[in-house]
DOFIPA-982067 format. One record per atom (N, C-alpha, C): residue number from 1; x, y, z. Coordinates in steps of 0.02 Angstrom, whole numbers. Each point is the difference from the previous one (the first is absolute). Example, Ala and Ser with C-alpha at 12.3 -4.5 7.8 and 13.67 -1.06 7.14 Angstrom:
BEGIN
1;660;-284;390
1;-45;59;0
1;45;60;0
2;-18;53;-36
2;42;59;3
2;-39;55;37
***
This chain:
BEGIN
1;5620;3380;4337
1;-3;68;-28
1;-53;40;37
2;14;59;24
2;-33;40;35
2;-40;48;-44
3;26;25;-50
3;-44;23;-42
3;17;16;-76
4;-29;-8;-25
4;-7;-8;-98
4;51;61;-11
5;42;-12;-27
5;41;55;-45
5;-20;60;-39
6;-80;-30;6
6;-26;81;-32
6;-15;38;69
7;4;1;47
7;-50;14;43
7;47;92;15
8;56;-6;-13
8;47;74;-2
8;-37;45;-56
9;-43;-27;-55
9;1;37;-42
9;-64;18;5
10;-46;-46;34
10;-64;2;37
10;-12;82;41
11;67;-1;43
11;-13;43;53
11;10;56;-30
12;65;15;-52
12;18;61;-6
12;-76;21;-44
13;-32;-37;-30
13;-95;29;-54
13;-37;20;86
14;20;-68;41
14;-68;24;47
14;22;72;30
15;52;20;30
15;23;61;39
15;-9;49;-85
16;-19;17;-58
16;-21;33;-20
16;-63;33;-1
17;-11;-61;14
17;-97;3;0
17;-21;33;71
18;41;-19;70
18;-5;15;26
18;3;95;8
19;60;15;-30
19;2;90;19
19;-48;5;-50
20;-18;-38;-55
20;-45;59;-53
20;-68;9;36
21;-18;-58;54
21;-50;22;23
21;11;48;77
22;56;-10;0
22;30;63;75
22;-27;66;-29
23;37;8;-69
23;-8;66;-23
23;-60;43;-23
24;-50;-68;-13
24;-67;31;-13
24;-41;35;52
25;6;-28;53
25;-30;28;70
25;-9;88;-26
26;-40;33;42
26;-26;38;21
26;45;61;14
27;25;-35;53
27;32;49;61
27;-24;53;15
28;-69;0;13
28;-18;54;22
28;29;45;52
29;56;-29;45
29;28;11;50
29;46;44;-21
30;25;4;-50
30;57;39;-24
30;-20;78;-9
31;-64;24;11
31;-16;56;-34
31;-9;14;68
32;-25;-38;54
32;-4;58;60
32;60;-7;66
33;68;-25;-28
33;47;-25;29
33;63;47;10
34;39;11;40
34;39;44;-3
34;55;-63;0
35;66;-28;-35
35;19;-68;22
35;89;36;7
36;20;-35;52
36;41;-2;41
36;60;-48;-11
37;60;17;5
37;51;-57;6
37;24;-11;61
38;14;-59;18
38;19;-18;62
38;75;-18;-3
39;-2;-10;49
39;97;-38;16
39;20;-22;38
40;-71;-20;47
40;29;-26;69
40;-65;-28;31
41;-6;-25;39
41;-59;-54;15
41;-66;54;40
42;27;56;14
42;-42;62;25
42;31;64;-19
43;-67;28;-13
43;38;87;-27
43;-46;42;34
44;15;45;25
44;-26;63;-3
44;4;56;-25
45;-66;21;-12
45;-23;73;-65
45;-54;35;48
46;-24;36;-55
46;-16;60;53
46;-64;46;-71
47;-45;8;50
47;-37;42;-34
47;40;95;11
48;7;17;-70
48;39;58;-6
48;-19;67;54
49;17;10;46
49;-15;71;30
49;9;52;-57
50;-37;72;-3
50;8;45;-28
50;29;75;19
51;39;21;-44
51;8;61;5
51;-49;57;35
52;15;32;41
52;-39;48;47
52;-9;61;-47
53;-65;46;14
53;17;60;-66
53;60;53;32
54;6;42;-35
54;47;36;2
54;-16;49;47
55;47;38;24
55;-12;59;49
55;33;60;-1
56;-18;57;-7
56;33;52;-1
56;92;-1;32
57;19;22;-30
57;73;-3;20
57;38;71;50
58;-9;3;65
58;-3;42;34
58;53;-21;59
59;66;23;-30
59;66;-33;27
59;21;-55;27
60;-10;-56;48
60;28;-50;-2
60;-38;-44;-34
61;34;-45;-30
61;-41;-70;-25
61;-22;-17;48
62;-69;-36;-38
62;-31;-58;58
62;9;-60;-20
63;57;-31;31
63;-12;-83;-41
63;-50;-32;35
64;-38;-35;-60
64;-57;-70;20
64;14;-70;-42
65;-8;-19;55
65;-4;-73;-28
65;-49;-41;-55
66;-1;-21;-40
66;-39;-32;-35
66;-11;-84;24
67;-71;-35;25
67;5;-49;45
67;-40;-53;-66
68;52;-40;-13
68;-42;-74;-32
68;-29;-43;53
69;-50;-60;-44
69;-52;-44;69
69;31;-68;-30
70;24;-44;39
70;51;-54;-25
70;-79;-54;-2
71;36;-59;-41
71;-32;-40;2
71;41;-77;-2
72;9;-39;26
72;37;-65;-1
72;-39;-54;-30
73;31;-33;-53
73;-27;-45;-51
73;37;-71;17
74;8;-35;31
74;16;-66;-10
74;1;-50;-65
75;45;-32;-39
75;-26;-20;-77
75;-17;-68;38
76;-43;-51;-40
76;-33;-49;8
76;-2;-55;-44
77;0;-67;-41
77;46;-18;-17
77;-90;-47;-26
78;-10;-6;-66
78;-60;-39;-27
78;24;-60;-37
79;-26;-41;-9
79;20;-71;-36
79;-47;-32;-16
80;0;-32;-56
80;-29;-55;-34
80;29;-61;-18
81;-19;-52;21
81;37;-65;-29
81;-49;-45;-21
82;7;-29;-66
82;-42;-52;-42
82;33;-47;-16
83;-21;-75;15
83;35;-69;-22
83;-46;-3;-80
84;38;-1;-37
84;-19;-32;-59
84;11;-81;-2
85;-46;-44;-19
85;16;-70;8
85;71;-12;-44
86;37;-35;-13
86;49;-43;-38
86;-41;-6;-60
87;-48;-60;16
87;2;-6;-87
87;-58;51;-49
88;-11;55;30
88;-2;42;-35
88;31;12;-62
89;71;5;45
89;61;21;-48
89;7;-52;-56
90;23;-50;54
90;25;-83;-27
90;-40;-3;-85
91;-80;9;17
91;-32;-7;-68
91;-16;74;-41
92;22;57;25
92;-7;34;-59
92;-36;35;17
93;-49;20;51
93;-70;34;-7
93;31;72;18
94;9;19;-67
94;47;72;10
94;-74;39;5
95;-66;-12;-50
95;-44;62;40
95;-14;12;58
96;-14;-87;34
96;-14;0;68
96;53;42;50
97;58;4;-5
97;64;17;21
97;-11;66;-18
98;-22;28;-67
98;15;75;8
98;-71;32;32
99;-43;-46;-19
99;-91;64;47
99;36;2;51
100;29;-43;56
100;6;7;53
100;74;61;25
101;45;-2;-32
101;48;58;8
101;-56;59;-12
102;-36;4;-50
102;-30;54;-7
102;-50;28;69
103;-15;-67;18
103;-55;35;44
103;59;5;54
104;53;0;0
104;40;2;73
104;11;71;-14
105;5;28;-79
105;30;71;-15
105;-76;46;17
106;-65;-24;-15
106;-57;39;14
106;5;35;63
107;21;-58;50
107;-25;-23;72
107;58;78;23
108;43;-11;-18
108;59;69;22
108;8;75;-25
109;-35;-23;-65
109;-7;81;-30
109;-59;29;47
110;-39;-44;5
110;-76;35;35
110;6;-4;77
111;51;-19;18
111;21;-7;73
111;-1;91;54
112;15;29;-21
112;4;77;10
112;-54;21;9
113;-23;6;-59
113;-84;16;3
113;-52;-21;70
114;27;-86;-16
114;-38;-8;72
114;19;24;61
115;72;28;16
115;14;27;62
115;-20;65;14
116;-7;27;-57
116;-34;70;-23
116;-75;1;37
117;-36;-64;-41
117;-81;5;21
117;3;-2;60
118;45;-48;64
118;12;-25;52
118;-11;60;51
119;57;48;-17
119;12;57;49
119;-63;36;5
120;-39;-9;-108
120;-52;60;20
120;-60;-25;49
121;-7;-66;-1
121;-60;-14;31
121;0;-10;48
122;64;-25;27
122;23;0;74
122;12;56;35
123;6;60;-35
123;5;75;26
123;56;-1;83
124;65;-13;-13
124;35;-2;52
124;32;47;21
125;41;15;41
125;23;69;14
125;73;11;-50
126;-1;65;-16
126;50;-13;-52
126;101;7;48
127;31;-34;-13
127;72;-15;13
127;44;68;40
128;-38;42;33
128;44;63;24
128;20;-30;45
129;59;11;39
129;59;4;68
129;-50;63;61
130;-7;47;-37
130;-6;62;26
130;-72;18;35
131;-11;-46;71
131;-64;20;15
131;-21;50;42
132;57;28;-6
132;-43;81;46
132;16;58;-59
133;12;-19;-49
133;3;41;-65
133;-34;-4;-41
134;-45;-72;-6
134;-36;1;-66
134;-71;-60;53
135;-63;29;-15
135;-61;-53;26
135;-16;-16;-45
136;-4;-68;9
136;-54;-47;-81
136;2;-64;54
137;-69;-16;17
137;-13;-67;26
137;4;-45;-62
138;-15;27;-56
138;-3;-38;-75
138;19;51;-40
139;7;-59;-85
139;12;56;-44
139;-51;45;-19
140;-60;-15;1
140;-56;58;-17
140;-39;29;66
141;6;57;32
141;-45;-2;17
141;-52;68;33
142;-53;18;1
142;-50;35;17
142;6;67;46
143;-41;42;-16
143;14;46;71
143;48;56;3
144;54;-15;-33
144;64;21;3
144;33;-22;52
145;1;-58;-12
145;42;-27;66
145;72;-38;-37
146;13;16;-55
146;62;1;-37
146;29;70;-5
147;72;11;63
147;54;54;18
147;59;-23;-15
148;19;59;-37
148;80;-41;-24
148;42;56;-6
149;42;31;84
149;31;57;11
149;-41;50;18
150;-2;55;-35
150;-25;41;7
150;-66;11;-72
151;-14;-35;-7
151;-56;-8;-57
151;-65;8;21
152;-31;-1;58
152;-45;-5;39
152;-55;-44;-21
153;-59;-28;19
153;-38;-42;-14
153;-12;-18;-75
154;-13;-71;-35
154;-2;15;-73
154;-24;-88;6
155;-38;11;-54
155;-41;-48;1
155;-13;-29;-73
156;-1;-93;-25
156;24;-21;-30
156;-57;-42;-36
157;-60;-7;57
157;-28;-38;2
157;-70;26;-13
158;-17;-13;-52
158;-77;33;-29
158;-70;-54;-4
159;-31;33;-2
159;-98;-38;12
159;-57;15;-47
160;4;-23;-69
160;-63;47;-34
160;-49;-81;2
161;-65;56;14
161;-60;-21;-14
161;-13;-18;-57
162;-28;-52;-8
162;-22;-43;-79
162;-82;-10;11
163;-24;-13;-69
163;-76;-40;44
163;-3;-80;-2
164;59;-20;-49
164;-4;-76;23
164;104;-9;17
165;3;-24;61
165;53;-9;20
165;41;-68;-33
166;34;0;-27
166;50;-31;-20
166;-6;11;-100
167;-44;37;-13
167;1;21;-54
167;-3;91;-15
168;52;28;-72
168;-11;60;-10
168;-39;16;-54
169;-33;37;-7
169;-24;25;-51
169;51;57;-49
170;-6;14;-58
170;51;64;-21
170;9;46;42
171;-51;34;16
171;10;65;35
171;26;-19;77
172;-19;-49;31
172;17;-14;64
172;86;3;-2
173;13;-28;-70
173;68;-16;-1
173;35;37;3
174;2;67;-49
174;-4;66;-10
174;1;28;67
175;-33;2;48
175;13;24;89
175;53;-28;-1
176;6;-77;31
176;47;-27;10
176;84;15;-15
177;5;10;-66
177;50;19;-10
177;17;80;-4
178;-47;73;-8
178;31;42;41
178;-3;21;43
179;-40;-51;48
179;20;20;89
179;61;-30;12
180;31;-51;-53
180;70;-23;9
180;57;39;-10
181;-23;22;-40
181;52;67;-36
181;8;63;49
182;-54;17;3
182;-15;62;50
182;39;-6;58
183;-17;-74;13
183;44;6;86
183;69;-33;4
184;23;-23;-64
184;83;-4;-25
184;19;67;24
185;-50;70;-30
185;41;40;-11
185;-4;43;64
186;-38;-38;62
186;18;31;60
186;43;2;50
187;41;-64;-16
187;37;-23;16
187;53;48;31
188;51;-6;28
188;28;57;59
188;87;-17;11
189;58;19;-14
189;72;-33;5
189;-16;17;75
190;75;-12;29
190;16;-3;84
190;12;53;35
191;-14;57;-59
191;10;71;17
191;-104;41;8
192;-33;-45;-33
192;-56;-3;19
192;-51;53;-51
193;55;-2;-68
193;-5;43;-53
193;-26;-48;-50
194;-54;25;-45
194;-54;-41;-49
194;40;17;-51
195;-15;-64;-41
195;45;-15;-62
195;37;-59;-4
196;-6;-38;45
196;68;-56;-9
196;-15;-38;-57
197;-67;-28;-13
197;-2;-25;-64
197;11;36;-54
198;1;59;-46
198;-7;48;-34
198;52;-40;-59
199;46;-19;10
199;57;-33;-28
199;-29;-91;-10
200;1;-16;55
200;-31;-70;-26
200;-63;8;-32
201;-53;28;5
201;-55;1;-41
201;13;-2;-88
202;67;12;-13
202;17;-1;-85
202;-30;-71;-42
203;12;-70;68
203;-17;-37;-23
203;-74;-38;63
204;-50;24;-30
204;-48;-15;60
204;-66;-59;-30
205;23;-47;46
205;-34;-54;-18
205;-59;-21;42
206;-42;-46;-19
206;-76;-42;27
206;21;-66;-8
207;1;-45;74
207;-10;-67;-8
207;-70;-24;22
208;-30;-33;-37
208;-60;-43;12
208;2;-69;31
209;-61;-50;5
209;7;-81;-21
209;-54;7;-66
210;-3;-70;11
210;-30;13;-92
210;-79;13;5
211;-34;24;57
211;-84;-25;5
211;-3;80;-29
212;47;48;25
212;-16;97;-31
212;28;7;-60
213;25;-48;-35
213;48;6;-38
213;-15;65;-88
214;-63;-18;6
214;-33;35;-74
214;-33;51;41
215;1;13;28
215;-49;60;25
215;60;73;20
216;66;-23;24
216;49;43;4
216;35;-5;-72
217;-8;-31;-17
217;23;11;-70
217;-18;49;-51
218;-75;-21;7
218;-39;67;-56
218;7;42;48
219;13;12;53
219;18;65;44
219;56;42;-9
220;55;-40;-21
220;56;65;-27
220;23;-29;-74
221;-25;-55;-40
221;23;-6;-44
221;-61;27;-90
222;-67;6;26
222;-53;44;-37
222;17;63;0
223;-20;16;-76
223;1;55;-28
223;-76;49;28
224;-49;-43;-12
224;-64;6;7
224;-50;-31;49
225;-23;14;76
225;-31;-30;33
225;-93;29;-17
226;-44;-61;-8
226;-72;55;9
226;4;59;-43
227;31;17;-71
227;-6;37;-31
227;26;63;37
228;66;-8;39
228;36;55;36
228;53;-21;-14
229;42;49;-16
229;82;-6;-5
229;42;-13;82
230;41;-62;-10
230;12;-5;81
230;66;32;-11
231;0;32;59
231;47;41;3
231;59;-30;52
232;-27;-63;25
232;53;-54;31
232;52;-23;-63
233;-29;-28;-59
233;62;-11;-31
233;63;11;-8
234;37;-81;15
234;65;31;8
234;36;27;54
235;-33;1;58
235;-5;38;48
235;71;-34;57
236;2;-86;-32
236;42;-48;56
236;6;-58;-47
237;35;-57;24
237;6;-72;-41
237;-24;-24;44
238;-39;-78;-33
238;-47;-42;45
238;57;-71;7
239;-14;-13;68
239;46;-91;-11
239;-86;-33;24
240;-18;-53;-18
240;-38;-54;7
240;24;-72;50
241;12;-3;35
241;51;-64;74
241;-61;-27;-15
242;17;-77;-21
242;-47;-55;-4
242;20;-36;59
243;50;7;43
243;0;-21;53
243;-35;27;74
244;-29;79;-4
244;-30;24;35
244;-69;-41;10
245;-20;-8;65
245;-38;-50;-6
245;-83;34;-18
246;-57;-38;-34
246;-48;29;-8
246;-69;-3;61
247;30;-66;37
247;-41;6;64
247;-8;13;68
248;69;59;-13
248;58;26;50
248;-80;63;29
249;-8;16;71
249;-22;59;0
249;18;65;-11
250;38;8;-30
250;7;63;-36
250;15;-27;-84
251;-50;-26;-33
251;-10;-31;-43
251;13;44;-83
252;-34;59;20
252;14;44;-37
252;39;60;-5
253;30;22;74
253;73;23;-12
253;17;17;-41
254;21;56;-26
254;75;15;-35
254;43;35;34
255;81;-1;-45
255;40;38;52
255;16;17;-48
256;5;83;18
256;42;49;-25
256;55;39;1
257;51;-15;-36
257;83;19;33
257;34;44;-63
258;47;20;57
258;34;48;-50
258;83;-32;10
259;11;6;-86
259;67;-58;-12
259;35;20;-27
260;15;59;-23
260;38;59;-32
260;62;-15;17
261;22;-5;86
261;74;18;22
261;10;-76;8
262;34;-22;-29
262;37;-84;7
262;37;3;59
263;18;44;56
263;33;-1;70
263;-35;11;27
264;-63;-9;-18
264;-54;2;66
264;-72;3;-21
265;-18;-85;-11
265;-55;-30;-19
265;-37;-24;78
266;-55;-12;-6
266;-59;-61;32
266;24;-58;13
267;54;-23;-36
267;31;-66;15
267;92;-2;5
268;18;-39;70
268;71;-1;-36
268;29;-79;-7
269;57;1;-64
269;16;-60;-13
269;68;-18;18
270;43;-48;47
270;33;5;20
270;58;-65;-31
271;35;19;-32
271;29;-71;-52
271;38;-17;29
272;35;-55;0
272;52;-32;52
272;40;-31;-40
273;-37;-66;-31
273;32;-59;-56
273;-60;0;-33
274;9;-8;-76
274;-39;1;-49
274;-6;-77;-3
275;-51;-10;-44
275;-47;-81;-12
275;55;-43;-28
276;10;-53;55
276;69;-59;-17
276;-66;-64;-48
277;20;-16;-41
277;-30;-53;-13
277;46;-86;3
278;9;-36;29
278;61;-77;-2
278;-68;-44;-3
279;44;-41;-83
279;-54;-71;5
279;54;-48;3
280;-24;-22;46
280;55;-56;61
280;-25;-79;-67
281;45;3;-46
281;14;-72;-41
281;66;-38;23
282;26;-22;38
282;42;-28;31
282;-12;-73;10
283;18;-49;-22
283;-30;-65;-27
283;18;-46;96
284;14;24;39
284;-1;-25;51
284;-65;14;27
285;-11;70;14
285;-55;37;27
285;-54;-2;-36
286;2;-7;-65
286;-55;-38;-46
286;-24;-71;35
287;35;-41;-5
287;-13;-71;-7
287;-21;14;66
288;1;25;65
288;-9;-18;71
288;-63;38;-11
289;-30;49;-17
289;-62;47;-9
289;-40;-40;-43
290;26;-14;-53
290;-53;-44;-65
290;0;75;-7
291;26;53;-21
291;-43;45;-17
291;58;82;-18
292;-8;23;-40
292;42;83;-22
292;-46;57;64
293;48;23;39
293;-13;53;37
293;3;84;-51
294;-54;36;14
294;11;41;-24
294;-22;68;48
295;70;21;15
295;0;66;68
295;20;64;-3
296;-43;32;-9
296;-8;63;11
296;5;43;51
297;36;58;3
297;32;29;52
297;1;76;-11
298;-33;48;57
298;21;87;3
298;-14;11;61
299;39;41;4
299;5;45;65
299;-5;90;-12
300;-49;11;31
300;-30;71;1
300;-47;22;82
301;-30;37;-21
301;-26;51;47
301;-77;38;-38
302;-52;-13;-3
302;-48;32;-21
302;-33;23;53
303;-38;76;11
303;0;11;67
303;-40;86;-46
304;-69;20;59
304;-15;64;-18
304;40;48;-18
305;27;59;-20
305;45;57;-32
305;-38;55;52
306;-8;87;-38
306;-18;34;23
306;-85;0;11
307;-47;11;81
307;-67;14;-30
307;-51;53;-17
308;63;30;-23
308;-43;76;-31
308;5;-8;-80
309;-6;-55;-26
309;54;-11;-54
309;-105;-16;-35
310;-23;-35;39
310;-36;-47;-5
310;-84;21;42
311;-75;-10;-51
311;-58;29;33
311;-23;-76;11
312;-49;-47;25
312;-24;-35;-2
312;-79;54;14
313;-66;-37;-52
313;-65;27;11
313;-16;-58;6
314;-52;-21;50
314;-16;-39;22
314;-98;17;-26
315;-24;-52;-40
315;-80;18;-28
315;-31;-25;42
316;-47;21;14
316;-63;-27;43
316;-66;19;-22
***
C-alpha cells in the first residue's frame, strides 16, 4: 500500500489551508499594478502616446499621428515543488501536512511583493523597445534624464536631507512625502504638457519599509501634530512592504505613486496561466519517492509599468 485511504481526504483539508493562507497575503502589489492578460508566450503593449492640442482650423486638415512607446514582455514560468514524506500521510499527521501546505500558500501569496521589493532596490531600466524615444538608464532617475517623446527632461528621483539617515522624524516625513506629490504633479505626457498624473493622483499612495513606518503615518493619518492641525491628513494611503529591506541603503525611502488610472500604474502584471496546484499521490510514484509531491505552477510577467507613475525620495 502506497498510501492510507485517508490520505485523499488529507489533501483536499491541506489545499484548503493552503489558499486560506494564499488569500491572507498582503498583495501589496496589486495597488501599484496595472495587470495584463496574456495569450501568447510574448506580448507587446505600449505606453499610450497622446493626443496633440488642437489647432485652429484654417482650411486643410492637418493629420498627425499619435505615437505609442512599445514595450515587449516575455511571460516566465515560477515553480515550487515539495516532497512530503509517505508516512506522514500513512500515520495521519494531518497538522503536520496542513502547516506545511500553508506555508507553501504564505510562500506564493507573498511571492509578488518580493518581486516588487526586487525591481525597487535593484532600480533596473524599465521594459521600453523605444530607445531613441524614451531615455531611462533605470526606472528612477535624477537630473531629468528621464525623456519620454516629447515630454522633455523629468525627473523621478528625489534626495531630502535628514539629520539622522536611515531614520524620519514627523516633519522630515512630512517633506518627504510632499516633495513626492509635488513632483508627481510635474510630471509631463509625450506632448510635453503638465498634468499627466492629475487623473492618477485620485488614488495617491506612500510605500515605506517598516524602520519610517510611524513617523509617515502620523504624517497623513493625525488630526493634530505639536498642537497644529496637519493639514497632510488624508492627503494619500500608506502601504508598509515588510519585505523592503531595512539595511538596504536607501533604508528610509519612500515611494510615492499615483494609482488612480489602472492602465497605467508603476508596475505591470502580465498573466499567462494562473497558479496550477497537482499533488502527485500515484501509488507507483509514491512508493519509488517514499514521498507525496506537491507542485506548484504560474506563468506570468512582473516587470516595471509607467515611470512617471512613481517618485522614489531617497533620505540622507
Amino acid at each position: 500500500m502506497a498510501l492510507s485511504p485517508m490520505a485523499n481526504t488529507i489533501v483536499k483539508g491541506a489545499i484548503g489551508a493552503f489558499e486560506d493562507a494564499m488569500s491572507a497575503a498582503p498583495e501589496i502589489w496589486r495597488k501599484y499594478t496595472q495587470v495584463i492578460s496574456s495569450s501568447t508566450k510574448t506580448e507587446t503593449h505600449a505606453f499610450t502616446g497622446h493626443v496633440p492640442e488642437p489647432r485652429e482650423h484654417m482650411g486643410e486638415r492637418e493629420i498627425r499621428v499619435v505615437r505609442d512607446y512599445s514595450f515587449t514582455l516575455e511571460n516566465k514560468g515560477y515553480e515550487v515543488t515539495i516532497a512530503i514524506p509517505r508516512d506522514d500521510f500513512n500515520d495521519q499527521q494531518v497538522q503536520k501536512i496542513t502547516t506545511r501546505f500553508a506555508e507553501i500558500g504564505r510562500v506564493y501569496g507573498n511571492y509578488k511583493d518580493v518581486q516588487m521589493k526586487d525591481l525597487l532596490e535593484n532600480n533596473a531600466a524599465p521594459p521600453i523597445n523605444d530607445a531613441d524615444e524614451v531615455t531611462a538608464a533605470t526606472f528612477f532617475e535624477t537630473a531629468d534624464a528621464l525623456i519620454i517623446g516629447g515630454s522633455g527632461g523629468l525627473t523621478n528621483d528625489l534626495t531630502t536631507n535628514v539629520a539622522t539617515p536611515g531614520v524620519l522624524t514627523t516633519s522630515e516625513a512630512k517633506t518627504v512625502i510632499t516633495n513626492g506629490i509635488a513632483q508627481l504633479k510635474t510630471m509631463k505626457d509625450d506632448q510635453g504638457r503638465t498634468g499627466f498624473n492629475d487623473d492618477a493622483l485620485s488614488d495617491c499612495r506612500v510605500l515605506c519599509p517598516t524602520n519610517v513606518e510611524w513617523n509617515i503615518r502620523e504624517a497623513i493619518e493625525a488630526t493634530v501634530i505639536s498642537q497644529t492641525t496637519n493639514v497632510l491628513k488624508g492627503i494619500c494611503e500608506m502601504d508598509v512592504m515588510t519585505q523592503l529591506s531595512a539595511a538596504a541603503a536607501d533604508a528610509a525611502s519612500a515611494y510615492t505613486a499615483a494609482c488612480g488610472n489602472p492602465t497605467s500604474r508603476p508596475f505591470i502584471m502580465q498573466e499567462r496561466e494562473g497558479l496550477e496546484i497537482i499533488i502527485d499521490t500515484d501509488p507507483a510514484r509514491v512508493a519509488k519517492r517514499n514521498a507525496v509531491l506537491v507542485m506548484c505552477r504560474e506563468r506570468y510577467r512582473f516587470e516595471f509599468g509607467d515611470p512617471r507613475r512613481m517618485i522614489r525620495d531617497i533620505t540622507d
